[in-house]
C-alpha positions in Angstrom: 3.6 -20.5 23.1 2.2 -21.0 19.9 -1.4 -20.1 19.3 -1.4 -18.1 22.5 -0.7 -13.9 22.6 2.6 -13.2 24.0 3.2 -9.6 25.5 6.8 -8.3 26.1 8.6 -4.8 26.6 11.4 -3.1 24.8 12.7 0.2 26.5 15.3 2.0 25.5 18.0 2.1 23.0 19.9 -0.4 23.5 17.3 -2.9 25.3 17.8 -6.3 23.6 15.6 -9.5 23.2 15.5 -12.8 21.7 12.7 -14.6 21.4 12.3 -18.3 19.7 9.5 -20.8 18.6 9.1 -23.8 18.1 6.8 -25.2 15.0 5.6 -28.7 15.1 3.4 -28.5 12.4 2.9 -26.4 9.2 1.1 -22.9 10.5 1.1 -19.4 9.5 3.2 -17.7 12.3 2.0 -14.3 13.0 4.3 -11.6 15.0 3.3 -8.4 15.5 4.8 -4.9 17.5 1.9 -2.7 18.9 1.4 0.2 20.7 4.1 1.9 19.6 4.9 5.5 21.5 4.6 8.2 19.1 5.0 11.5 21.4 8.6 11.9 21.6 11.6 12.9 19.2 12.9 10.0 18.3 10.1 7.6 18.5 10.7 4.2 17.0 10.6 3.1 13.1 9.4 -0.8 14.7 10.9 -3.6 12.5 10.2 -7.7 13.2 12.9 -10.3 11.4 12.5 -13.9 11.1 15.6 -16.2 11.3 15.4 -20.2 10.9 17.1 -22.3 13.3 20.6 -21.5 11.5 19.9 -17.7 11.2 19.2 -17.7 7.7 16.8 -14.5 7.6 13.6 -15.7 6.2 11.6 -12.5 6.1 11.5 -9.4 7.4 8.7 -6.2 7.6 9.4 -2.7 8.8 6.7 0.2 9.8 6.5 2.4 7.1 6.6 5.4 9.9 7.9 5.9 13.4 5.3 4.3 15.8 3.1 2.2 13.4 2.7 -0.9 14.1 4.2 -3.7 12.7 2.5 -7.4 11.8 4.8 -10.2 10.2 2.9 -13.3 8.4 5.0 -15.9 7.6 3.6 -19.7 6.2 6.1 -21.9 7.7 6.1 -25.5 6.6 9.8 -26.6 7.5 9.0 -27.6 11.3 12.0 -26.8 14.2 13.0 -23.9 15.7 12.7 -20.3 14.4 14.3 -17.1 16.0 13.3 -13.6 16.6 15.4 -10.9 17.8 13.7 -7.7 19.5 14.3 -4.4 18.3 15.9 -1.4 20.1 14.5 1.7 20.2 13.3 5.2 22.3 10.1 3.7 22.9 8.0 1.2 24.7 6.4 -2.0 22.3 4.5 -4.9 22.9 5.8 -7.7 21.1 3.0 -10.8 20.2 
């Protein structure tokens, strides 16, 4: 899914997802959290990590307040498989 927009949910609290990629060549890999709810107590602080392929966190970029969005840009030139786990949170997200 590389080089193509991705568009996923996360609900509530306690809503969970992990999401991987797969890099074949060197690329900047760009994630971002959008549309963020910001009309209710509570509303979510969005955060996107980056693991490698042994879950060694490799960066990591946090909204600086509840319902910004979030964009991650990371250069990757070690080629495999690279995690992302979804955030949980009183809101609805897009995730691409």
């Amino acid at each position: 899914m590389l080089g193509e927009d991705f568009h996923r949910y996360i609900f509530r609290r306690g809503d969970l997802d992990f999401y991987k990629a797969h890099v074949d060549q060197p690329r900047i890999l760009e994630v971002s959290l959008k549309d963020v709810r910001k009309a209710f107590t509570g509303s979510m602080k969005g955060e996107i990590r980056l693991f490698d392929k042994n879950f060694h966190e490799i960066a990591r970029v946090s909204a600086d307040n509840p319902g910004d969005d979030v964009v991650l840009k990371q250069d990757i030139s070690t080629l495999g498989w690279y995690h992302l786990p979804g955030a949980t949170g009183l809101c609805r997200e897009y995730a691409t």
